[in-house]
N, C-alpha and C positions, 0 to 999 in steps of 0.2 A: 504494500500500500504506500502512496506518495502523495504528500501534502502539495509539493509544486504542482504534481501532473497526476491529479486523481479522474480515476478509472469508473463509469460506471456502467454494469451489465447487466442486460435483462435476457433473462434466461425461457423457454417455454418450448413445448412440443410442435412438432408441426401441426399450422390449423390452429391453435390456441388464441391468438390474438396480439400473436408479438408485434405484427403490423400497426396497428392500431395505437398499440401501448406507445410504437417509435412516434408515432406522432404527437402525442398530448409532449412528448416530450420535447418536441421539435416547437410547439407553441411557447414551450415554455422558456425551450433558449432561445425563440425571436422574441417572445415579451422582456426576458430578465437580458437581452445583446450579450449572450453565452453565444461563444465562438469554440463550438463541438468542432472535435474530428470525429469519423465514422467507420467501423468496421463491421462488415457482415459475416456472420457467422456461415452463407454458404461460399465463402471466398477459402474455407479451409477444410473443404470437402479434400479428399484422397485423387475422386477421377469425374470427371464431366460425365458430361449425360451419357452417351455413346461408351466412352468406358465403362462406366454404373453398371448398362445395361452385362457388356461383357462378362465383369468380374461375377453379377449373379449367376449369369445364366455357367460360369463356371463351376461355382460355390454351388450350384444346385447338378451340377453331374456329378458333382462328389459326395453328396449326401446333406451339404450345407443347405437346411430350409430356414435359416435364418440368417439373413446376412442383409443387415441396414443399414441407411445413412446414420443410426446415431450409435457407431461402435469406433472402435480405435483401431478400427483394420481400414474403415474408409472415412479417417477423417488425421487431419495433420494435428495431431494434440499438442505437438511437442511447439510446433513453429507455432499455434495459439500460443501457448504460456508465452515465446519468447516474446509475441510481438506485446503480450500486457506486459511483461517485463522491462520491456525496453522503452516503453511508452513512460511506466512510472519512474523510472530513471534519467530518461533522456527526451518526453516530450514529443517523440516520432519514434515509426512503428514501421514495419512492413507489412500489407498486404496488398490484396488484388479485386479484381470482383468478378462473381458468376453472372454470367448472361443469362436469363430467366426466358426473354422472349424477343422479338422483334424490336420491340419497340428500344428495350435497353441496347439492343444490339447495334442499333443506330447511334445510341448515344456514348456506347464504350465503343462499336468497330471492330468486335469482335460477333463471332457465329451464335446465335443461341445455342444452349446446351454445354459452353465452353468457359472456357476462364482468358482472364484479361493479363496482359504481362504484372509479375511482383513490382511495385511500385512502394517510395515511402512515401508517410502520411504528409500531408503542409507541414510546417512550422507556425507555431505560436498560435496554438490552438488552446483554449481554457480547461478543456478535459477532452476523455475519451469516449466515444459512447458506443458499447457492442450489442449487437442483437441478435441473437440465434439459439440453437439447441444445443452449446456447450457453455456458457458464460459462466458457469459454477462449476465446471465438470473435476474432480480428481479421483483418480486411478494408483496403481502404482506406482507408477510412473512421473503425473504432470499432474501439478495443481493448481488449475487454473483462477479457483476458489481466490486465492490468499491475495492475487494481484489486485482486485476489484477492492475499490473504497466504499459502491454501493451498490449491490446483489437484488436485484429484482426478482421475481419470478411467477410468471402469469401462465396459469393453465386451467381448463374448466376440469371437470366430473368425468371421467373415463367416457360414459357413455355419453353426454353433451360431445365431447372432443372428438368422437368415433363419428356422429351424428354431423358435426361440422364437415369431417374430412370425408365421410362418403356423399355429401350436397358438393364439394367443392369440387372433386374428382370425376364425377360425374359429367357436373354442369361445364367445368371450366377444362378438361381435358378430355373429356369422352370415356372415363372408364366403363366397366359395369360393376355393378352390384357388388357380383362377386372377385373380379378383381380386385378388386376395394378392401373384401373380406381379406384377400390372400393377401395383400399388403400388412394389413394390419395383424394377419399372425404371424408374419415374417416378423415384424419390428417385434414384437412384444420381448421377447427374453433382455433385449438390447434396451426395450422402454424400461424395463423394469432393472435394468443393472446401473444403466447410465444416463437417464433420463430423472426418473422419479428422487436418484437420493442426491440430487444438485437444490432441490425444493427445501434441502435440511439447513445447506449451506447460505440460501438466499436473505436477508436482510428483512425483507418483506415479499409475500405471496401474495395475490391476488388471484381467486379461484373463485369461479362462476356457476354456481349451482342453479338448475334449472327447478322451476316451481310448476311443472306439467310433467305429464308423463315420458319419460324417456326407457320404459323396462327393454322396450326392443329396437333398439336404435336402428337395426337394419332395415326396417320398415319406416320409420320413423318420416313423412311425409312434408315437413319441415321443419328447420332450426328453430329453437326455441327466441323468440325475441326477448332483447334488455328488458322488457316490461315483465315477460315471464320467466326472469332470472331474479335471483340473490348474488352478491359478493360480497365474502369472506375474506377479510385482510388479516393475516396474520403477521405481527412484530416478532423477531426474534428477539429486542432485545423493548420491552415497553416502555423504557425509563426516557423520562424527558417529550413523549408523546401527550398531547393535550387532546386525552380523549371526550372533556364536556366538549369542549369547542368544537371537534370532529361532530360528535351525535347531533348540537345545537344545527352544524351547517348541513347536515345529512339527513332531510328528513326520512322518517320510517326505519331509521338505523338501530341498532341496539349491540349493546354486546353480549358476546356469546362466551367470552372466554377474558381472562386478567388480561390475554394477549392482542386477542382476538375481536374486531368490529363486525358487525354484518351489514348491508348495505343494499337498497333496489339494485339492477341492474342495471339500471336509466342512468343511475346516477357514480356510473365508475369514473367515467370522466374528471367529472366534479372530485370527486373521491382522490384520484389521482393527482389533479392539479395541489388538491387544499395541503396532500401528506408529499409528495414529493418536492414540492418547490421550498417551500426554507430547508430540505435536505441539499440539494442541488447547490443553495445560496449559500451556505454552510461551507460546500465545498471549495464555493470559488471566494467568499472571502477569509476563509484558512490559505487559499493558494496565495490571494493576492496578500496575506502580511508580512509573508514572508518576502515578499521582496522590498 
């Protein structure tokens, strides 16, 4: 952790809502003129789209039915730590970016499906900000945990999350059904080794429980809206949180737990802005006393 060049990472499954999350937080550094660098978490995938497919369809002649993007065989764990490493020490970082679709492909000039040359970050940036499904991750190996000054972590209810990713797969890339299925029991050993226990590490969780019925999410005929959700924020550490003020500006909130707030779903936004921004400003004016 680094008081000059502090690091923050928001961590979440795929489909969770880490999109979203980057955003409240991009208002928050055009409201407070925080001057973020950016690092994505698929800029430290292992193999592009075309290889992905390869190395499974490998790993599945050999008996491997489990081989996903959130394991340490297809993802660069080690060049993550360096580059939070080097970021909290030195301010700049190396990474790159994945091409998603056309549209980015235009704007990096690289293929979709591909990655963009290692490049370092700007100079003189106020902090770091990561977003993807390792921002907490440690293994034996890399702990990617300890570099982050503040651990976010956003992810709904198993089957909400399942409910998300087969609406998104479907509509937005043509899956079916059960392709969808076989995805999701490909990833699971990999959800559950290197996904789920980054949520212990995080700072603050943000977890969206739906208030309808979700028993069979494969059927499941739409995503549950904000209005027919709850969130659940949990503090690792309560101290210093000003939970009247929180309930006061949240209405219909209550706590669940010494730790823990609950919350409409309408109102994560809200929720986010009121508890993340004097954390943020915390950081940047501990960075700026020091000089």
């Amino acid at each position: 952790m680094s008081r000059k060049h502090p690091i923050i990472s928001i961590t979440g499954s795929s489909g969770a809502g880490t999109t979203s999350v980057k955003k409240t937080f991009e208002q928050i550094f055009f409201r407070e003129k925080v001057n973020a660098a950016y690092i994505e978490g698929d800029a430290f995938h292992r193999y592009d789209r075309t290889e992905m497919r390869t190395q499974m369809a490998r790993e599945a002649d050999r008996g491997n039915k489990h081989f996903s993007h959130f394991s340490p065989e297809t993802n660069l764990f080690e060049e993550l730590e360096r580059a939070f490493r080097d970021y909290g020490e030195t301010g700049t970082a190396t990474t790159r970016h994945y091409v998603h679709d056309a549209e980015e492909s235009a704007l990096h000039g690289a293929a979709p499906g591909t990655f963009t040359e290692w490049e370092r970050l700007p100079e003189n940036s106020d902090l770091l900000f990561y977003e993807g499904l390792h921002g907490a991750v440690v293994t034996d190996k890399v702990n990617v945990a300890r570099y982050a000054d503040l651990k976010i972590g956003v992810v709904p209810v198993i089957n909400l999350e399942w409910i998300q990713k087969l609406h998104r797969d479907r509509s937005a890339r043509g899956y079916s059904t059960e392709a969808v299925t076989d995805t999701i029991l490909r990833r699971m050993p990999d959800y559950i080794h290197y996904i789920c226990p980054q949520f212990t590490e995080t700072d603050i969780n943000f977890q969206r429980v739906p208030t309808v019925d979700t028993s069979n999410p494969f059927v499941a005929r739409w995503i549950p809206t904000p209005d027919e959700s709850m969130v659940v924020i949990r503090f690792k550490n309560p101290r210093g949180i000003d939970f009247p003020y929180l309930l006061s500006m949240l209405p219909h909130s209550f706590m669940s737990r010494a730790n823990s707030i609950v919350c409409p779903g309408a109102k994560l936004d809200l929720a986010m802005q009121l508890i993340l921004t004097p954390l943020i400003m915390q950081l940047i004016e501990r960075k700026r006393n020091l000089k």
